[in-house]
Steps between C-alpha positions, in 0.01 A plus 500: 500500500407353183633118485651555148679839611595293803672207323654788214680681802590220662633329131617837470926462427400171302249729263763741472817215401279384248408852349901553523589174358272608212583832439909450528428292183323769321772730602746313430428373124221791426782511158351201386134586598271647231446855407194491359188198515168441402213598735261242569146665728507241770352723747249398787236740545357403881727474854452145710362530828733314709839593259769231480800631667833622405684198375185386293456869374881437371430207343140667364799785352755294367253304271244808423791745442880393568535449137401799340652701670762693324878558522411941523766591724760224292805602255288485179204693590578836341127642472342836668848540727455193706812496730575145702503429918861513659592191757479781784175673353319153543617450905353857530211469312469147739522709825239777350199272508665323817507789732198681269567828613318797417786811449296832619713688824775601692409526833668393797228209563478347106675232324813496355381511113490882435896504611557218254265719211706800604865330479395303178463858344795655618684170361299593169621827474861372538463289263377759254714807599247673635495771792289434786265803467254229362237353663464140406198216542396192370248420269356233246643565230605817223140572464404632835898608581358737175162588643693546834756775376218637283257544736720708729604703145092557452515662897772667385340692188204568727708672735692724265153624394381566885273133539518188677395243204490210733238704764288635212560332192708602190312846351686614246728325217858343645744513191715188439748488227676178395626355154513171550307370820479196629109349511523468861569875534173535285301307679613635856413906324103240457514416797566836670248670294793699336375348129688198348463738179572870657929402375650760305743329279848606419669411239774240528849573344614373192705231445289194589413624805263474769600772723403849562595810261663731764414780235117378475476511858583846585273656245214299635592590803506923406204422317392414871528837590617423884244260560539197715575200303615139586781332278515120443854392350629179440819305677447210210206476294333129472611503103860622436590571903560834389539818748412830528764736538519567866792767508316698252163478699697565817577861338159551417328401850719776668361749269142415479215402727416164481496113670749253295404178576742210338375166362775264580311170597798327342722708365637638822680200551761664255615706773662169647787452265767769400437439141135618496474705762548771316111457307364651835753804587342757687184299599530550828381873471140349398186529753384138444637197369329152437736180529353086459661292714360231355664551148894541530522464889389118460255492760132336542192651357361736616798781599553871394615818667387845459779785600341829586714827588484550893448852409150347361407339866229722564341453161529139525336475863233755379429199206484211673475550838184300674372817677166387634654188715600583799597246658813498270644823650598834442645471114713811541716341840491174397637332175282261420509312118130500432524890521759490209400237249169371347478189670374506859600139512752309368774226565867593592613492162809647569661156643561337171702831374724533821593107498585501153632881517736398818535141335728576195543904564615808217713208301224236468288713344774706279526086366165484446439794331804466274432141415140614396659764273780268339205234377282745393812643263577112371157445426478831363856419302319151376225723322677791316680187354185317433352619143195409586457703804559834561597718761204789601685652734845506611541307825551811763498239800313193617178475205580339177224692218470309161303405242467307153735615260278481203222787549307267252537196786428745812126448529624162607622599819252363673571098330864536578451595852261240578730228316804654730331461810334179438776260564502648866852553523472900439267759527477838354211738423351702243571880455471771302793732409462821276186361351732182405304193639827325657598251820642603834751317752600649789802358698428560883583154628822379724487213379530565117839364376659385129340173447169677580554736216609202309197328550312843425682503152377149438142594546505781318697328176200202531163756538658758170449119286148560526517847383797440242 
């Protein structure tokens, strides 16, 4: 054995109390750790030959890096739907790379890790009120949870029209209609040689609005002329958290022929508490749905699930399914992951959700999701007051949309953003609402409390000097 990797596994529970020691005091005051720092390019560009072994690496860390690293998954970071890392998430994220298991089957002689996917999903669809006609997986993140659903949605077209798309390639045009998709969803239709630009757009309803016109949709749809068609909707767009009306498009997928796929990467977390739920009524009768664990859940990077209608099995396993390897088994007897996801390999991501899932249950994350919503209404109550800001859109849920009161002022978005998140102690991002260039926070943390929002205030009062 190699005498460093000798003396790190024998050193091994001192390496770790030290990593522990260090990280509990991240964790524990990551509210008084910046939100946003200066870069510096530090970064070696050749490997030693012998190395220098863990604790030195440490050390090597702590002075390259330890400092600039940011507070992301803190209270104040409310840019691109960041959400934080529960106590329980962390001692399952901890056993993950421990154990370093790689989730693929259920057969008798196999680890335990598919059982712990497999309950972690039926604990997801509790938590969301959904039946268990879905089949559920693990992924990194909304992006491929979207490529996931959408590539069994492309099989799906192919099939209505007598082809097998994933055998022979996509021959003929797939129709997708969305009004206001999410880029990810875009860039999954890329990456699945559907077109990131073959979207036919429907008009969103009035009202300052962001979700789909029912009426819009049906005549695009007859205009269709009973073809095929997938439908993208929206369970919280990444401005206004808006949603598409699901009861209405319920009606319609019973009477046409089409795949309704929902967005909800972190707006399904509305189905948690009694007051929101209702934004997602009747999503349950869609054939996909994409959910981020790693927003509103509060667990590590890198964590999404994909839920795919059982009914869809077949088209799934006839998508993914590693056909020429046969040393993996027969596909159609035995479930097997890689057969139903794009990753053939991947770590048991699933541990993270079920501690923190099992860890604080249906009432932790009711809190969590309320709490979100109450400090995204007093920020949002601290701005129509404000004459100086304005309001873009009205705060549906979690995401705060404003901008510069004075139009004259608003090509200064950019100066009052980078004054507000210069201090470090907040950190929002740039948008664009309505052709309005404006500043988004979105409230995802379960941490978040009052004297953050007071502190938020603050900031904001000091950056609009520089504009004012």
């Amino acid at each position: 054995m190699n005498l460093l990797l000798e003396k790190d596994l024998t050193n091994f529970e001192e390496l770790l109390q030290k990593v522990a020691e260090q990280g509990t005091a991240y964790f524990k005051n990551i509210d008084t750790e910046k939100t946003s720092l200066p870069v510096v390019n530090n970064m070696n560009k050749s490997l030693d030959n012998e190395g220098i072994g863990g604790l030195n690496t440490l050390k090597l860390f702590n002075k390259k890096f330890k400092d600039t690293i940011v507070a992301s998954s803190g209270p104040r970071y409310l840019g691109y739907v960041v959400g934080g890392t529960t106590p329980a998430a962390v001692i399952g994220d901890w056993l993950t790379t421990i154990y370093d298991q790689n989730p693929q089957t259920t057969t008798a002689q196999g680890d335990v890790s598919v059982q712990i996917e497999q309950e972690t999903i039926k604990l997801l669809l509790d938590l969301f009120h959904l039946p268990n006609n879905f089949l559920g997986g693990f992924v990194s993140g909304a992006t491929m949870s979207n490529f996931t659903c959408l590539a069994v949605a492309r099989q799906w077209v192919g099939k209505q029209e007598g082809k097998d798309f994933s055998k022979n390639g996509i021959s003929s045009t797939i129709h997708v209609l969305s009004a206001v998709p999410h880029s990810s969803a875009i860039k999954s239709l890329s990456m699945l040689g559907m077109g990131s630009s073959n979207v036919t757009q429907i008009k969103i309803e009035e009202g300052n609005r962001e979700s789909i016109d029912v009426n819009d949709l049906e005549q695009k749809i007859k205009a269709l002329n009973n073809q095929p068609f997938i439908l993208i909707s929206s369970a919280g767009t990444v401005n206004s958290a808006d949603f598409d009306n699901f009861e209405a498009i319920s009606k319609l997928h019973k009477k046409f022929n089409f795949w309704w796929h929902i967005d909800g990467a972190f707006g399904a977390f509305a189905a948690c508490s009694p007051k929101y739920k209702h934004l997602v009524k009747d999503w349950e009768n869609a054939d996909s749905i994409t959910i981020d664990c790693h927003k509103w859940l509060n667990v590590p990077y890198d964590s999404a699930v994909f839920f795919v209608k059982e009914k869809h099995n077949l088209l799934q396993l006839e998508t993914f399914q590693n056909s020429n390897a046969p040393y993996l088994g027969d596909p159609s007897k035995n479930f097997n992951y890689l057969n139903f996801l794009p990753e053939n390999s991947r770590r048991l991501r699933a541990l993270p959700a079920w501690f923190s899932l099992v860890a604080y249950g249906k009432d932790g994350y009711k809190d969590i999701v309320e709490n979100s919503v109450k400090m995204a209404q007093t920020l949002e109550q601290f701005i129509i007051q404000n004459k100086e800001l304005t309001l873009l859109t009205p705060t549906r849920l979690n995401n705060v949309c404003f901008s510069l009161s004075d139009k004259d002022k608003q090509g200064k978005t950019h100066i009052f953003i980078t004054e507000l998140n210069k201090e470090g102690k907040v950190y929002m991002t740039p948008t664009v609402y309505k052709n309005t260039k404006g500043i988004r926070a979105s409230f995802v943390n379960w941490r978040t409390n009052e004297k953050d929002i007071s502190i938020i205030i603050s900031e904001i009062k000091r950056a609009l000097k520089t504009i004012y």
